[in-house]
C-alpha positions in Angstrom: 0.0 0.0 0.0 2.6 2.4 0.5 4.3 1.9 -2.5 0.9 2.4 -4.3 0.6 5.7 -2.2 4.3 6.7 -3.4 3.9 6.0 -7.0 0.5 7.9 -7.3 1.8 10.9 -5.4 4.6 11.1 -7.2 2.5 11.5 -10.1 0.3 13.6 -8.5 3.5 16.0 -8.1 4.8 16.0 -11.8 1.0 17.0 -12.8 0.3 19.6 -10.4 3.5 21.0 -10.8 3.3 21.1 -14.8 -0.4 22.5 -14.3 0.7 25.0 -11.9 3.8 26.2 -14.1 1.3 26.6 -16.9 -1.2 28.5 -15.2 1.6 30.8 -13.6 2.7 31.3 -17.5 -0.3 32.5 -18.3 -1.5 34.6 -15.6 2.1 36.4 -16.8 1.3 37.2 -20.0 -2.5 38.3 -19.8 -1.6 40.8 -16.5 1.9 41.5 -18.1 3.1 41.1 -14.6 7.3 39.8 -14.3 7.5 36.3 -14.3 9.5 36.2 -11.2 6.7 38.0 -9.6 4.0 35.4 -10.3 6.8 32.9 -8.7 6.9 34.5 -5.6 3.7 34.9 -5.3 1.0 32.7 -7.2 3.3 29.9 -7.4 5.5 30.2 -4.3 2.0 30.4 -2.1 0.7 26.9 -4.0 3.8 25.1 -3.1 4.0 26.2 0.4 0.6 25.3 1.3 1.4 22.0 2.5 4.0 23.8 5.4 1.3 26.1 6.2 -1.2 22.8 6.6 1.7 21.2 8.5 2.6 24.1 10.9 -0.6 25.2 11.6 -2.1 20.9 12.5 1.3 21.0 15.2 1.0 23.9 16.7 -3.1 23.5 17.1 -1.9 19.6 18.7 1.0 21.1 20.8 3.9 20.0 18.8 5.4 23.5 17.9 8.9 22.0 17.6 7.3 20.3 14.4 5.8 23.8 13.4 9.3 25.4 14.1 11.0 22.5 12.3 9.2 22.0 9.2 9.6 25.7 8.7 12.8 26.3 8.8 14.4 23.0 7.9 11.8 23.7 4.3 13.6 27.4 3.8 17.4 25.1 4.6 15.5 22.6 1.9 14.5 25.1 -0.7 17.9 26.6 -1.1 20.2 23.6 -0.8 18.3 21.1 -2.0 15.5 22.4 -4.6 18.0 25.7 -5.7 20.8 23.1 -5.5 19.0 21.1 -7.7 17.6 23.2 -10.3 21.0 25.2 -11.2 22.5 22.0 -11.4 20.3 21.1 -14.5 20.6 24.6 -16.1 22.3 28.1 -15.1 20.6 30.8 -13.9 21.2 34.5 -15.2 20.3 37.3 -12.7 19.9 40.7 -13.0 20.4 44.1 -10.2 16.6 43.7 -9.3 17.1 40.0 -7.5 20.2 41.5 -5.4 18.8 44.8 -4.9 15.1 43.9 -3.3 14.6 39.5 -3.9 17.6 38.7 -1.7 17.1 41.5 1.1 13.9 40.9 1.6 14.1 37.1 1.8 16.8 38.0 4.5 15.3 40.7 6.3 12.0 37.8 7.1 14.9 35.6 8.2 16.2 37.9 10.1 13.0 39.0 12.0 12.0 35.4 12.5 15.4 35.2 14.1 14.5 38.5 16.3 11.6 37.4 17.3 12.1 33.8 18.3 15.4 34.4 20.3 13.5 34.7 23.5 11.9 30.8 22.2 8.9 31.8 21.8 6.6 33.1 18.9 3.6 35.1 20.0 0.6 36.7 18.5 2.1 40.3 17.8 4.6 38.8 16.6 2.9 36.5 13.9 0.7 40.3 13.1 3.4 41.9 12.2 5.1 39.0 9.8 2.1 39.1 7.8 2.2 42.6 7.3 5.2 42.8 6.1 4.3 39.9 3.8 1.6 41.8 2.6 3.5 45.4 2.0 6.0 42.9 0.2 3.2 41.4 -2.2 1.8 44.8 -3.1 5.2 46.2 -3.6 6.0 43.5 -5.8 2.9 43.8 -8.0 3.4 47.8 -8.7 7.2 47.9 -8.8 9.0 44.8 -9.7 11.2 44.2 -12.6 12.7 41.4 -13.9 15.6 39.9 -12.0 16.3 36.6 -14.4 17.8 36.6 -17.1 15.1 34.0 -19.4 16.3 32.1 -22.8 14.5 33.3 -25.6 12.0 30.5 -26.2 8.4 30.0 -27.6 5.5 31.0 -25.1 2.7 30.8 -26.9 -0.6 32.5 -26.3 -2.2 32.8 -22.4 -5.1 30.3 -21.5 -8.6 31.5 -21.4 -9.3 32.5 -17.7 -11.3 29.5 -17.0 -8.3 27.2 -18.5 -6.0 29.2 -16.3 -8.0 28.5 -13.4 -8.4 25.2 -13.6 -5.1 24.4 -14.2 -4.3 26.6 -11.2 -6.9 24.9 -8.8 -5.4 21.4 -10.2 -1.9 22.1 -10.0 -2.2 23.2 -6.6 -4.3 20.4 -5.4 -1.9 17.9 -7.1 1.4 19.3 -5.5 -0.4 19.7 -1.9 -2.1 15.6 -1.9 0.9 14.0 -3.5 3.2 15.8 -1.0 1.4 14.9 2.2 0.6 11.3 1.0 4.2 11.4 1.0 4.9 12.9 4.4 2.3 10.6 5.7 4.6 7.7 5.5 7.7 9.2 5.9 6.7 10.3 9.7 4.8 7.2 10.3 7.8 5.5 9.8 10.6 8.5 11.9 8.0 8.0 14.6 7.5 4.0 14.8 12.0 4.3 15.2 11.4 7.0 17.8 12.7 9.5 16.1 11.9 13.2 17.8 9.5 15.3 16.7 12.7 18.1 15.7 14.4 15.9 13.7 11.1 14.8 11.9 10.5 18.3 11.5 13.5 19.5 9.8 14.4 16.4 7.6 11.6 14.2 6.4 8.5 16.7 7.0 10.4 20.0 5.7 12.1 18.0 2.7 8.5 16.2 2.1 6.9 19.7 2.3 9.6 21.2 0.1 8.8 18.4 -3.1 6.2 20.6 -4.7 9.0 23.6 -5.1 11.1 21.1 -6.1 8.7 19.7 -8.9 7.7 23.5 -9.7 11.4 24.8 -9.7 12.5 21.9 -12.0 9.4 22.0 -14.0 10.2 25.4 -15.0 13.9 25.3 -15.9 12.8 22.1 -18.0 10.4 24.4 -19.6 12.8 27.4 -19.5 11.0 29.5 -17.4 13.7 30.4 -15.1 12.4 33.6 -13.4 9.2 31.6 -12.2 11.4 28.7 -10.8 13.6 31.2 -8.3 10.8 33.4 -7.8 9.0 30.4 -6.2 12.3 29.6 -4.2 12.7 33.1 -2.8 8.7 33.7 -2.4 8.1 30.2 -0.4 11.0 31.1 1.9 9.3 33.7 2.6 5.4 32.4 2.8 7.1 30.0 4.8 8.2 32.4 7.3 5.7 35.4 7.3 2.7 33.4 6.2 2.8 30.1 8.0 5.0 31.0 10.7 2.9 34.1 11.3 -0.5 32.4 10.7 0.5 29.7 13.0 1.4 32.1 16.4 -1.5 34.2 15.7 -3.7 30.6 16.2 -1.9 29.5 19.3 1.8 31.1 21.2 4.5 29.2 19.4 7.4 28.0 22.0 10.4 26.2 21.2 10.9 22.9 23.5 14.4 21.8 21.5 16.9 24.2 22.0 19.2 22.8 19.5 16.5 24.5 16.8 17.5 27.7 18.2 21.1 27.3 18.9 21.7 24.7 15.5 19.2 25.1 12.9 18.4 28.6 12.8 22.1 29.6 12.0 22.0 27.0 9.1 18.7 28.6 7.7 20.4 31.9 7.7 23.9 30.8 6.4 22.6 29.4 3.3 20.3 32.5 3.1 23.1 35.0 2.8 25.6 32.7 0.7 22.9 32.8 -2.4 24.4 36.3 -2.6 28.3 35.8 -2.9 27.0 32.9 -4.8 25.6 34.8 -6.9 28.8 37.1 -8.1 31.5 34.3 -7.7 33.1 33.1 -9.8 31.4 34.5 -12.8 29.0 37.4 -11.6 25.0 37.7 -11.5 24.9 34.1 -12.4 24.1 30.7 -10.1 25.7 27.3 -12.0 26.4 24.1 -11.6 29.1 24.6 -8.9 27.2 26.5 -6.7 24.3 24.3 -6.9 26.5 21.5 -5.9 27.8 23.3 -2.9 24.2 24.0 -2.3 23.5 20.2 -2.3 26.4 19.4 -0.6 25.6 22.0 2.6 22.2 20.7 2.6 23.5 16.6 3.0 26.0 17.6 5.5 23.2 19.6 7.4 20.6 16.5 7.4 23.6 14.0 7.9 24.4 15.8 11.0 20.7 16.2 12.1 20.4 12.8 12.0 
């Protein structure tokens, strides 16, 4: 049974994703909105939807070291190993935009998470205040953004009809957020049958398991060339990850970290791999992530499971 519940959520993944890419596509090119824009925010919200369902369930059960967890071991996923990943397969160009407001912003929510859970605990101001500045970020991005990838000139093709779009939207999104969990599902039924604790659950298999749809997406769309939508989902679910679910979750019920080692270990990994994206970035070659840096990507992100483990 579980390997029929692996095989059709895996295919549940590769359709949603392709679905979601499509519909993200199109919602581009009939609003004439950036590309990276609709990553960080159409398609970067559909993929993180499963942490959000994750976070919120554990902190409502009183298992906020899972909330905490999947959180920030998802953001440590979605640069080493999805980012890792995807400029493995193919380059990516960048342009002034992605240093000058993608990057700080992604850090600065880092940062404030960082702030505000020093004292170990998340609170409901707190949670207020990371989904308003998730929500000046979304309407800044809508009226100001510019590109900040680099695309390869390819065929796009005509946008869908709005119905199409939305189905495909509604589709996609169902298909990454059931193929993920049916994945999950196992993978923690198993951690917790070997008495595994709920941390290291949280920050491997649950934030890795939660972090397959931007994986699917973010490959999805260098296989299809759309590379702006593919780091604009990166960037935008670390972010959702932190202001939404993080913020949506402490607003329900206070937050409070019972492993220490999240705060004193984890944390400082999440925000190391956050601020080398940016040297990354302009060494060796300048405005450009490739196959080198994804592999030191991967490679930070093995080490750091290894040694959760």
């Amino acid at each position: 049974m579980s390997i029929v519940l692996l095989v059709i959520g895996l295919v549940f993944l590769i359709v949603g994703g392709d679905l979601l890419l499509k519909a993200a596509v199109s919602i581009s090119l009939k609003l004439n909105i950036p590309k990276i824009v609709i990553g960080m925010t159409v398609v970067s919200f559909a993929t993180s939807a499963p942490e959000l369902i994750v976070s919120v369930q554990s902190a409502l059960r009183g298992a906020p070291d899972l909330a905490l967890g999947n959180v920030v071991g998802s953001n440590i996923a979605n640069l080493g190993l999805v980012l890792g990943i995807t400029v493995i397969l193919s380059p990516i160009l960048v342009t002034k935009n992605f240093y000058r407001f993608d990057w700080p912003i992604m850090m600065t929510a880092s940062l404030l998470f960082f702030g505000f859970i020093f004292d170990g605990v998340l609170v409901f101001w707190e949670g207020a205040m990371m989904l308003l500045l998730l929500l000046f970020t979304i309407l800044y991005l809508i009226k100001f953004q510019e590109k900040a990838v680099e695309e390869e000139p390819h065929e796009v093709g005509a946008p869908y009809s709005v119905f199409k779009t939305m189905v495909y939207l509604v589709i996609g999104s169902l298909g990454l957020a059931f193929g993920s969990q049916w994945l999950i599902d196992g993978a923690v039924s198993l951690s917790l049958q070997l008495g595994v604790s709920e941390r290291v659950i949280g920050v491997t298999m649950v934030s890795a398991g939660t972090s397959i749809p931007e994986l699917v997406a973010s490959v999805m769309a260098v296989l299809r060339k759309e590379k702006a939508i593919s780091i604009g989902n990166l960037v935008g679910s670390n972010l959702f990850n932190i202001l939404a679910v993080l913020g949506i979750s402490s607003m329900v019920i206070p937050i409070e970290v019972m492993d220490r080692t999240l705060l004193n270990f984890d944390i400082y990994v999440m925000l190391f791999i956050s601020f080398l994206i940016l040297p990354l970035v302009f060494i060796p070659n300048g405005l450009r992530l490739g196959w080198r840096d994804g592999i030191l990507l991967l490679a930070i992100y093995i080490g750091y499971i290894y040694d959760s483990i």
